[in-house]
N, C-alpha and C positions, 0 to 999 in steps of 0.2 A: 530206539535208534534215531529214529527221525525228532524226538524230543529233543534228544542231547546236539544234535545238528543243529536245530533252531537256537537252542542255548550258545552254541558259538557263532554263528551268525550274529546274533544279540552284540555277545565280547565284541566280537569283530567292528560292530558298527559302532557302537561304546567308545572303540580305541581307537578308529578313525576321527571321532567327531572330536576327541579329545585331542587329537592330535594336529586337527585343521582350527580348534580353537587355542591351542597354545600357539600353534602360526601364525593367527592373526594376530594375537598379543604379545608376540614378540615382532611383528611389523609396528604394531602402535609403540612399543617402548621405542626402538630405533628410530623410528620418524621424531616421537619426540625428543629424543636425544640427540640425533642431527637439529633439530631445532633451537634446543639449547644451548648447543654449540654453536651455532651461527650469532645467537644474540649474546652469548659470551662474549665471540669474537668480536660482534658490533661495541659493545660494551667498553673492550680495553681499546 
């Protein structure tokens, strides 16, 4: 009982971290892609 508790706890924490690390990696694409866009726009 208490095994299978700590086993999703585990999941749990798993699929938060995975979740706060796709967060952060989709703030790094958009920042770099507003960036992109700005030296696009300087560009033309």
């Amino acid at each position: 009982m208490v095994k299978t508790f700590v086993n999703c706890v585990k999941i749990e924490l798993n699929f938060a971290n995975g979740l706060v690390y796709y967060y952060l990696v989709a703030i790094n694409v958009a920042h770099d892609a507003t960036k992109f866009s700005h030296l696009q726009a300087q560009a033309s």
